[in-house]
C-alpha positions in Angstrom: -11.4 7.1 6.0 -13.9 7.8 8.8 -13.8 10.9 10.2 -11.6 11.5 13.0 -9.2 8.7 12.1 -6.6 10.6 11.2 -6.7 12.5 14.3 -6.6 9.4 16.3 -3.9 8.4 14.7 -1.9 11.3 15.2 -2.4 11.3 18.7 -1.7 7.1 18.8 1.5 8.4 17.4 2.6 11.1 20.0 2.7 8.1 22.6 5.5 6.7 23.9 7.1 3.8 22.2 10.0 1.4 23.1 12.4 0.7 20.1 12.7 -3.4 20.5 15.4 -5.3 18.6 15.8 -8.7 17.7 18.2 -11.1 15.8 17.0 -13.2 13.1 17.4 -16.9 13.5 17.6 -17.0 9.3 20.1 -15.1 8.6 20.9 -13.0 12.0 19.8 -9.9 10.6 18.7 -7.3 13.1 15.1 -6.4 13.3 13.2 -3.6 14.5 9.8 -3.3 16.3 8.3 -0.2 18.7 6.2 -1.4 21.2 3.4 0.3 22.9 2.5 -0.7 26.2 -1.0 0.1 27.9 -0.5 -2.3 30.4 -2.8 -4.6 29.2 -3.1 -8.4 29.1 -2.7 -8.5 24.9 -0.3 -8.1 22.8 -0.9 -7.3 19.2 1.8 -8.3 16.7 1.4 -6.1 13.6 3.0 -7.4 10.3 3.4 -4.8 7.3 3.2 -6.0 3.8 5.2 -5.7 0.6 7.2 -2.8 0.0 6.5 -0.6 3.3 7.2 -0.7 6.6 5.8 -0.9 10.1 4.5 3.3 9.5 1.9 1.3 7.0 -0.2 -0.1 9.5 0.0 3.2 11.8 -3.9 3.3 11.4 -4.5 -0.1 12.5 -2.3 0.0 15.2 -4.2 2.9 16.5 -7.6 0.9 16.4 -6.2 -1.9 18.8 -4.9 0.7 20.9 -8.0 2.4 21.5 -9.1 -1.0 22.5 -6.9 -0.8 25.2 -4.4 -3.4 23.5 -0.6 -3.1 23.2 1.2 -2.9 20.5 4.2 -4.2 19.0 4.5 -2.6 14.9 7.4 -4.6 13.5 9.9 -4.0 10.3 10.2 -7.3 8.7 13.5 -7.7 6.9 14.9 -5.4 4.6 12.3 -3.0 5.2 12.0 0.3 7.2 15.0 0.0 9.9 15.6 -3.4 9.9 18.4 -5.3 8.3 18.5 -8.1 5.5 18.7 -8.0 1.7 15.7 -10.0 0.7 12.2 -10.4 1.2 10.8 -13.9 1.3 7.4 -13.4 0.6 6.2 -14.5 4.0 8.3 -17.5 4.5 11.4 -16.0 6.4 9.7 -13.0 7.8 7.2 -16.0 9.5 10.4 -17.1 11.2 10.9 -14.3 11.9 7.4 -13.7 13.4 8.2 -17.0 15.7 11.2 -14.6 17.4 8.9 -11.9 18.0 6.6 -13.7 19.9 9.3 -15.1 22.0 10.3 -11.6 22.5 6.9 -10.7 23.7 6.7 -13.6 26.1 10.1 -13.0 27.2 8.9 -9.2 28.3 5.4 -10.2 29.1 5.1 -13.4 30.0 1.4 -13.3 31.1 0.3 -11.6 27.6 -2.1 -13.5 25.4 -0.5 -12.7 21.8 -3.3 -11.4 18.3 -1.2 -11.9 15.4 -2.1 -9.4 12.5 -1.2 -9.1 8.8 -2.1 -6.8 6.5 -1.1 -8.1 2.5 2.0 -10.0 2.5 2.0 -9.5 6.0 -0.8 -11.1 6.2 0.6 -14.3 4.1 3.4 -14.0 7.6 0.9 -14.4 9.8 -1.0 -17.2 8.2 2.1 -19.1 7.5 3.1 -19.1 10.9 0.4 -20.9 11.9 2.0 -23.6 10.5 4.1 -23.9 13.4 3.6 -24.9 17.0 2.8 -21.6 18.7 2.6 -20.9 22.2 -0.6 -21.2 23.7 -1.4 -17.7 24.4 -1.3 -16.6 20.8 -5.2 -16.6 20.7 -6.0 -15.1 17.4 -4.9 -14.4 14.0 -6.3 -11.6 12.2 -5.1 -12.1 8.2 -6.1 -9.1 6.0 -5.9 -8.9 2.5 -3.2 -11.8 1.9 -2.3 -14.4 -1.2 -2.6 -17.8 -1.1 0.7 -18.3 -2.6 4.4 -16.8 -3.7 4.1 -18.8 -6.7 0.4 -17.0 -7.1 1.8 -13.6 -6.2 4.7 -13.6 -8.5 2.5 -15.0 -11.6 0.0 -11.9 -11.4 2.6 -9.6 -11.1 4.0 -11.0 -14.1 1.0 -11.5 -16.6 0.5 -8.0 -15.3 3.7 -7.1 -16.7 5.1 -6.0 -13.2 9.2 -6.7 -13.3 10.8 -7.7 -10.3 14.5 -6.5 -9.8 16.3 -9.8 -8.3 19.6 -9.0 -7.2 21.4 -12.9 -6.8 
């Protein structure tokens, strides 16, 4: 880590934050994001990955800050304080994704929305694209993702990984 990141990100995290909630047009779960607003013109949408939650991407978060950006650092479902009882490897928590960014144009309606992802929440953000977004969600920033939960699941499995599946 450079140096002085983890300072930075201390202090990012001494800031005030808004607790934002949402209900999920899936299943009508309620999700959780904490916004931070610098009064700024952009909105970045930060999507966690497998197995973590919204504190995972704490460092990035602080980077768009410093650039003077918002922030909104969502749990998807089932993770961190958010309800549900499954992941879906990208494909519900990307419409879930679609709700957040009505909730940011809802609250700020003159913000121009970045979309980041980081792992499988990186697969989210790509996946939305899919979609017809609004036009002021002007960039998406994918970090580390999979091309496929077929893909995903076949590593994890040759690499003798087992997945508890509760049906």
């Amino acid at each position: 880590m450079d140096e002085g990141l983890v300072e930075q990100t201390e202090k990012y995290l001494k800031k005030p934050k808004q607790e934002w909630q949402i209900n999920s047009k899936f299943n009508h779960s309620k999700l959780y994001g904490w916004f931070t607003d610098n009064k700024s013109s952009t909105t970045v949408i930060l999507v966690h990955g497998f197995g973590v939650d919204h504190k995972s991407l704490d460092v990035h978060a602080q980077l768009f800050d410093k650039l003077g950006f918002n922030t909104l650092q969502i749990d998807n479902q089932a993770a961190g304080k958010s309800e549900g009882k499954y992941l879906g490897f990208g494909h519900i928590e990307s419409l879930d994704l679609l709700e957040w960014i009505k909730e940011v144009n809802d609250k700020h309606p003159d913000s121009k929305i970045i979309l980041f992802g980081a792992s499988m929440g990186a697969a989210t953000v790509m996946l939305t694209t899919q979609y017809q977004l609004p036009k002021n969600v002007k960039l998406v920033i994918e970090d580390s993702g999979y091309t496929s939960a077929s893909n995903i699941l076949s590593y994890h499995c040759q690499k003798g990984i087992i997945l508890k599946v509760d049906i």
